[in-house]
VMD Tcl script that draws the C-alpha trace (Angstrom):
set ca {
  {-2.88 2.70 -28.86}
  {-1.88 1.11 -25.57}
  {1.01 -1.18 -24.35}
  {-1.33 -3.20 -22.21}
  {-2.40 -6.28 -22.91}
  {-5.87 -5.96 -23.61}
  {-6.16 -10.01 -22.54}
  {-5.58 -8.79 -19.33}
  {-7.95 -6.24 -18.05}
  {-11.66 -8.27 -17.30}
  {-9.69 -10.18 -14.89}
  {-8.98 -7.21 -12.86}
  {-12.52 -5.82 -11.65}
  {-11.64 -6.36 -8.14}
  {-8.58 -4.00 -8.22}
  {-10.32 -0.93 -7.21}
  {-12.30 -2.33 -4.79}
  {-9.36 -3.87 -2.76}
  {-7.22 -0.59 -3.28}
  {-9.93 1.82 -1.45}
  {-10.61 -0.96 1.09}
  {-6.50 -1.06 1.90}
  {-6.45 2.73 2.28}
  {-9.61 2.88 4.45}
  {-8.14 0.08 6.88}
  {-4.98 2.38 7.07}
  {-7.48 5.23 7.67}
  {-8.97 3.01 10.70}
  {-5.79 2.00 12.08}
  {-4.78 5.64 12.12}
  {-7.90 6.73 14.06}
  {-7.26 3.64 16.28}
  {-4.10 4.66 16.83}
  {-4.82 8.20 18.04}
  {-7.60 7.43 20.02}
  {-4.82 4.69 21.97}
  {-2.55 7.49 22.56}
  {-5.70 9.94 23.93}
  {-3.59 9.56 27.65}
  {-0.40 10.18 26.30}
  {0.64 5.74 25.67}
  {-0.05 3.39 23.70}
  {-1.82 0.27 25.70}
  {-0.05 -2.42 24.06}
  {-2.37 -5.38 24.40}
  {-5.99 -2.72 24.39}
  {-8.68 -3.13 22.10}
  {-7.62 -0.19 20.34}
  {-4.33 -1.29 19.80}
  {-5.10 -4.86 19.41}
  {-7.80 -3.48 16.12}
  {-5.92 -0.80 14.87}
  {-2.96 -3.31 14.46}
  {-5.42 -5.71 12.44}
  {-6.72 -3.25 10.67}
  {-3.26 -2.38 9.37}
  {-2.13 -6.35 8.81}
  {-5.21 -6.47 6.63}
  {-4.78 -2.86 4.92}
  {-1.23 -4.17 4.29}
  {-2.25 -7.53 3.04}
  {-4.91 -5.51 0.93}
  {-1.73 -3.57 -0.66}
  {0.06 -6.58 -1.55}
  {-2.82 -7.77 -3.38}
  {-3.34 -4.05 -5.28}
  {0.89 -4.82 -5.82}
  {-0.04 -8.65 -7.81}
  {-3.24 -6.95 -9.34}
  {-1.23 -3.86 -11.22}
  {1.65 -5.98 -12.14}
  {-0.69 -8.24 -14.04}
  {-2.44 -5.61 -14.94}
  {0.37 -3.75 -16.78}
  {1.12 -6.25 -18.57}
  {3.57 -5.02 -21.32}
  {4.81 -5.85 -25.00}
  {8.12 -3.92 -24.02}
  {10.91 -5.47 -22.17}
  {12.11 -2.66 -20.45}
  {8.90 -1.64 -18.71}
  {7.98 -5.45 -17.82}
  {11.53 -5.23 -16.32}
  {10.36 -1.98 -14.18}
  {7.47 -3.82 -13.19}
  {9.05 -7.05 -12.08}
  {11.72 -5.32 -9.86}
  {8.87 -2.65 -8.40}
  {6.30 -5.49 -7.96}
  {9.27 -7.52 -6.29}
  {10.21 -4.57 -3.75}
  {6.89 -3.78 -2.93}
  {6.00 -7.44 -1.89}
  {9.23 -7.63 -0.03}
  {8.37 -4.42 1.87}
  {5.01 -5.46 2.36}
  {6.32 -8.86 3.96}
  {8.57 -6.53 6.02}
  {5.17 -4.48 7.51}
  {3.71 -8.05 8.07}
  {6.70 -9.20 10.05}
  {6.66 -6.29 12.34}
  {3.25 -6.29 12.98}
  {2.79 -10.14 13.82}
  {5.46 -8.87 16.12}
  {3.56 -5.92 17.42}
  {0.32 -7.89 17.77}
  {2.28 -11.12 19.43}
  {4.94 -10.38 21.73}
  {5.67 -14.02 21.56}
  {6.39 -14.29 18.19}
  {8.37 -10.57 18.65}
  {10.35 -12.48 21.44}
  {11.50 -15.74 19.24}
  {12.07 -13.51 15.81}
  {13.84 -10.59 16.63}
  {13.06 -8.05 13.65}
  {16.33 -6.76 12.10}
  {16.87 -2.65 11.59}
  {16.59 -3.64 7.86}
  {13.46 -5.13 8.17}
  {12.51 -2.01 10.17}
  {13.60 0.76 8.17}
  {14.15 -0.94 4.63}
  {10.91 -2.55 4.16}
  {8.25 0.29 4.59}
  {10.89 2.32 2.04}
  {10.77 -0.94 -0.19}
  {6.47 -1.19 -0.33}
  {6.20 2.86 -0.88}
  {8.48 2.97 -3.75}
  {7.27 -0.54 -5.60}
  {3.63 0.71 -5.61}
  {4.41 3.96 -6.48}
  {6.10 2.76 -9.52}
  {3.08 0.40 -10.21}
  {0.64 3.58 -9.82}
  {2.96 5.80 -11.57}
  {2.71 3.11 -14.83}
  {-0.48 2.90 -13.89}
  {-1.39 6.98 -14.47}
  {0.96 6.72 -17.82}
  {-1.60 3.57 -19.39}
  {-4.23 6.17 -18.45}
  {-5.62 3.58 -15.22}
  {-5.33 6.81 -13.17}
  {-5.56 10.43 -13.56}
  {-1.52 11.39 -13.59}
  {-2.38 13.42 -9.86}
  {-3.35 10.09 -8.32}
  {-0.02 8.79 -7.57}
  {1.62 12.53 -6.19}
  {-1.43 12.18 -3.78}
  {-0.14 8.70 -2.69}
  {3.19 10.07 -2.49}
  {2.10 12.76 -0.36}
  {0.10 10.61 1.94}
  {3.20 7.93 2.16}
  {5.67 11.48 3.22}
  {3.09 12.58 5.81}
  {3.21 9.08 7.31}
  {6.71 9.37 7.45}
  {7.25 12.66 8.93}
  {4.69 12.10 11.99}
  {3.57 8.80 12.76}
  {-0.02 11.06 14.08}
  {-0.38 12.38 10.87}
  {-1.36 8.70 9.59}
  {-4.83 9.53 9.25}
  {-4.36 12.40 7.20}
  {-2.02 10.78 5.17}
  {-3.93 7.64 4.93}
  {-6.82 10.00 3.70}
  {-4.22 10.97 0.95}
  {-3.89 7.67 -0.24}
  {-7.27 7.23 -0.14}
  {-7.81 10.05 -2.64}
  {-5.02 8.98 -5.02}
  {-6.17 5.74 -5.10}
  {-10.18 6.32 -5.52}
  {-10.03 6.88 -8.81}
  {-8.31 3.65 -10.00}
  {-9.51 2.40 -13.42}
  {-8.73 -0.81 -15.03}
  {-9.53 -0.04 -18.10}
  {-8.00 3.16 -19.82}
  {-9.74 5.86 -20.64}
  {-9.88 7.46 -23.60}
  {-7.87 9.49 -25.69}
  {-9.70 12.88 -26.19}
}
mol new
graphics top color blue
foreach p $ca { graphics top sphere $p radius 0.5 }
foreach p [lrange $ca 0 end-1] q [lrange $ca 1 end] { graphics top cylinder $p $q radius 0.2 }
display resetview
């Protein structure tokens, strides 16, 4: 027996596909990023800065999606866990607005200079997208859409990030992992 709505799932076949795309544009951006800062800078303005960054807007606007695709995809009969849902769906799209803010302003130094970015936007918005998709993937792994290690490895991969800005490919890689096997159907009960 499931909570989901079985309705629901058909609709959904591109959720997996957008997921490991998101995580391999972080992956890219995090390459990008060290091969920028090979003589010690980052060339604000270089092609490597100037792809890495789009890489990212993209892998960002790639996680918002994944956000709209679980929500809908968990779909619940109980109140209390459609509740969850709502308010992590909510924080995650609000954090990923945040990480699309500051990199329009990190792409265009125009748009930087008229739309200052305030230290909430800064340091409450990545906190905001990490913690509404992990809920999402951790109701995901509990309706069996992921193996219950999936969302530890995002959570690993989102700590790495956060400890060492040059550890974003490795922890991109860990996001990549936890989000490979993404299912949107459940699987069985053995």
């Amino acid at each position: 027996m499931s909570l989901l709505d079985s309705r629901t799932r058909p609709a959904y076949q591109w959720l997996r596909p957008v997921a490991v795309a998101s995580a391999v544009l972080l992956l890219g951006y995090g390459l990008l990023r060290l091969i920028d800062r090979l003589d010690g800078h980052s060339d604000k303005g270089a092609w490597a800065w100037n792809t890495g960054h789009t890489l990212f807007l993209l892998g960002v606007l790639g996680f918002a999606a994944l956000i709209v695709g679980l929500h809908g995809l968990l779909r619940t009969r109980s109140s209390r866990l459609r509740t969850l849902d709502d308010v992590a769906a909510l924080a995650g799209l609000v954090g990923a607005a945040a990480f699309v803010w500051v990199i329009l302003g990190d792409l265009f130094p125009t748009f930087a200079e008229a739309v200052r970015t305030p230290g909430p936007v800064l340091f409450g918005g990545p906190l905001l997208f990490e913690v509404g998709l992990l809920v999402l993937l951790y109701r995901a792994a509990a309706a069996r859409l992921l193996p219950v290690w999936a969302p530890v490895l995002v959570l690993a991969g989102f700590l790495a990030i956060a400890v060492n800005l040059n550890l974003l490919p490795v922890g991109a890689a860990l996001v990549l992992a936890g989000l490979l096997p993404l299912r949107v159907t459940p699987r069985p009960v053995a």
